[in-house]
Short mmCIF file of the C-alpha atoms (twelve columns), coordinates in Angstrom:
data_MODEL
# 
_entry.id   MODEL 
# 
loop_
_atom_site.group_PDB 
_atom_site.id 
_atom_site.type_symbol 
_atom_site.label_atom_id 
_atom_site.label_alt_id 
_atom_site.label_comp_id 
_atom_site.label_asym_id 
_atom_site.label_seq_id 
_atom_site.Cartn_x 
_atom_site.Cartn_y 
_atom_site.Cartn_z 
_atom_site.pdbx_PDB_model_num 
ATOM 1  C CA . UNK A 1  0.000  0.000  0.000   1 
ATOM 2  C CA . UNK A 2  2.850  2.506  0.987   1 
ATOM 3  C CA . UNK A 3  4.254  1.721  -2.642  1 
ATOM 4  C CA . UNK A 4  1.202  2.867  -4.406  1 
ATOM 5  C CA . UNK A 5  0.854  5.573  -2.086  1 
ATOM 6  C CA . UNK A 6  4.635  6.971  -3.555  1 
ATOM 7  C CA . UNK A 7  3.393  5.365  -7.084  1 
ATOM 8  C CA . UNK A 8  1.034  7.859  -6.768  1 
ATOM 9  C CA . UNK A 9  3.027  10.913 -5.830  1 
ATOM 10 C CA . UNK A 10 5.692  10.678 -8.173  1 
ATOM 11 C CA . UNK A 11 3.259  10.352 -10.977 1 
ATOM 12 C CA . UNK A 12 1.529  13.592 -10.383 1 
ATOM 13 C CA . UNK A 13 4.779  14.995 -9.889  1 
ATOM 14 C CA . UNK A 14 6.053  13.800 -13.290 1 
ATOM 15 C CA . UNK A 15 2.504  15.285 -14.969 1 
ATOM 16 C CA . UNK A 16 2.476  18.338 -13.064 1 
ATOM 17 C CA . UNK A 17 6.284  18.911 -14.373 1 
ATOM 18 C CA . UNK A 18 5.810  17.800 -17.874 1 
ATOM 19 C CA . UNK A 19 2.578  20.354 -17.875 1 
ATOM 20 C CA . UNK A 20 4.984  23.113 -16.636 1 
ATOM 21 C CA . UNK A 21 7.450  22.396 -19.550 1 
ATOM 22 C CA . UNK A 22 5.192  22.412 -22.112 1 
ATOM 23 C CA . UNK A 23 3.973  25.575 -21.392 1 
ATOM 24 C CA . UNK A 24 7.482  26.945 -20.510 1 
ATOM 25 C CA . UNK A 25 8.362  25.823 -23.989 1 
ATOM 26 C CA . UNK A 26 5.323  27.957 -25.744 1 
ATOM 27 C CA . UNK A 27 6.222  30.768 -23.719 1 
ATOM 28 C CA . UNK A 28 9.725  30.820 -25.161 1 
ATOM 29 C CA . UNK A 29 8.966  29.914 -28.175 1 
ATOM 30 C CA . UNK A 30 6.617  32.818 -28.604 1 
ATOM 31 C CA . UNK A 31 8.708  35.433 -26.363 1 
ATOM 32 C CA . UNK A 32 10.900 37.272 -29.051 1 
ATOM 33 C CA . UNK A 33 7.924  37.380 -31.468 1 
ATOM 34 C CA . UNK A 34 6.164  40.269 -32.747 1 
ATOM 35 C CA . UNK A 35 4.074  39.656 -35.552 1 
ATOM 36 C CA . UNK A 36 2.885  43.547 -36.383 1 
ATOM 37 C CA . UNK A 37 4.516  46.172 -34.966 1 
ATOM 38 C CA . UNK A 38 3.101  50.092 -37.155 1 
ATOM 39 C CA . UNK A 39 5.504  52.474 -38.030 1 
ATOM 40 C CA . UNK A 40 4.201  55.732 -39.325 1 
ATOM 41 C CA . UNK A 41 6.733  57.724 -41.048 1 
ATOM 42 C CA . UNK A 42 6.335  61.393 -42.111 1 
ATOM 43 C CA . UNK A 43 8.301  62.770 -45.135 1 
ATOM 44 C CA . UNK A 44 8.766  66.151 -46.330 1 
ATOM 45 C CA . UNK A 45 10.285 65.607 -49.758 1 
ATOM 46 C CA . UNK A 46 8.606  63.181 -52.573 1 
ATOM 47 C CA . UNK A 47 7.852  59.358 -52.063 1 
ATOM 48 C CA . UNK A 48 8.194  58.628 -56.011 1 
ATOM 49 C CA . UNK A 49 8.827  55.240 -56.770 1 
ATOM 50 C CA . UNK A 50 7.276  54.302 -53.233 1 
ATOM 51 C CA . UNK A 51 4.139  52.094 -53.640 1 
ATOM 52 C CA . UNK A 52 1.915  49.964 -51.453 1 
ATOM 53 C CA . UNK A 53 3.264  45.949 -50.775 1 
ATOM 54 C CA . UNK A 54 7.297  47.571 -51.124 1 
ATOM 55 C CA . UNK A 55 9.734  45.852 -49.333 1 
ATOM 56 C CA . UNK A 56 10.893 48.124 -46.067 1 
ATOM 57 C CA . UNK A 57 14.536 47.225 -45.290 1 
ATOM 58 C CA . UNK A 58 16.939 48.027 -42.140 1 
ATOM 59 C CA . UNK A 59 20.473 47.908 -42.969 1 
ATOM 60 C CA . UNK A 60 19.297 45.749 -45.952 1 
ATOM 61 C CA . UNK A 61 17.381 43.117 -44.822 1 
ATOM 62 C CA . UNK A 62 13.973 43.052 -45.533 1 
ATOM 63 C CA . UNK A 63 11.821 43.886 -41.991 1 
ATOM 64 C CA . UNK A 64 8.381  44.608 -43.534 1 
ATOM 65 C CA . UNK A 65 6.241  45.935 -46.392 1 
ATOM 66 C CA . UNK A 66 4.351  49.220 -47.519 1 
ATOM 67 C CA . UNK A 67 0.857  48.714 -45.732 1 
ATOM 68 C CA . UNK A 68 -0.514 52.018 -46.689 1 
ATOM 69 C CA . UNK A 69 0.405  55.631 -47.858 1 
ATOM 70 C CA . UNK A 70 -1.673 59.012 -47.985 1 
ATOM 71 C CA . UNK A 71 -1.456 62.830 -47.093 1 
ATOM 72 C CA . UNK A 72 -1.614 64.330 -43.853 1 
ATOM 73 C CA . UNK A 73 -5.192 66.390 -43.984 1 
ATOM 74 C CA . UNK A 74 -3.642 68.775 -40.872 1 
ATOM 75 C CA . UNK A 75 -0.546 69.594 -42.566 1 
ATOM 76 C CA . UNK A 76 -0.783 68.733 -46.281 1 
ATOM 77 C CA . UNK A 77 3.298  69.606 -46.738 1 
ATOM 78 C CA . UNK A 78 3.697  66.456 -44.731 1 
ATOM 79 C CA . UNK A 79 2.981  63.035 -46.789 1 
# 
């Protein structure tokens, strides 16, 4: 009976740590992640050649696209 008893014990222990990793594991999977992150950037001098779905790079690797573009109705000098 005593066996059964520790049987017991160790088996909820081995659940109740196996939960805990799993859900360690998701957590750090999904840590560094950020899947939008909105950048609104005002220019003063022409956007030519700048059109919706462009690639936006940083130090030339690609870290997003062109989601949308328009004029600034409070300060049309600003696009």
């Amino acid at each position: 009976m005593e066996s059964d008893k520790h049987y017991f014990i160790e088996g909820l222990f081995i659940i109740g740590v196996s939960i805990a990793a799993a859900f360690a594991f998701v957590w750090l999977a999904n840590a560094g992640h950020r899947d939008d992150v909105l950048y609104r950037i005002h220019f003063t001098e022409s956007v030519s050649g700048l059109s919706l779905g462009d690639p936006v790079k940083y130090r030339g690797v690609d870290v997003g696209t062109v989601k949308s573009m328009g004029i600034d109705t409070d300060d049309p000098r600003r696009a």
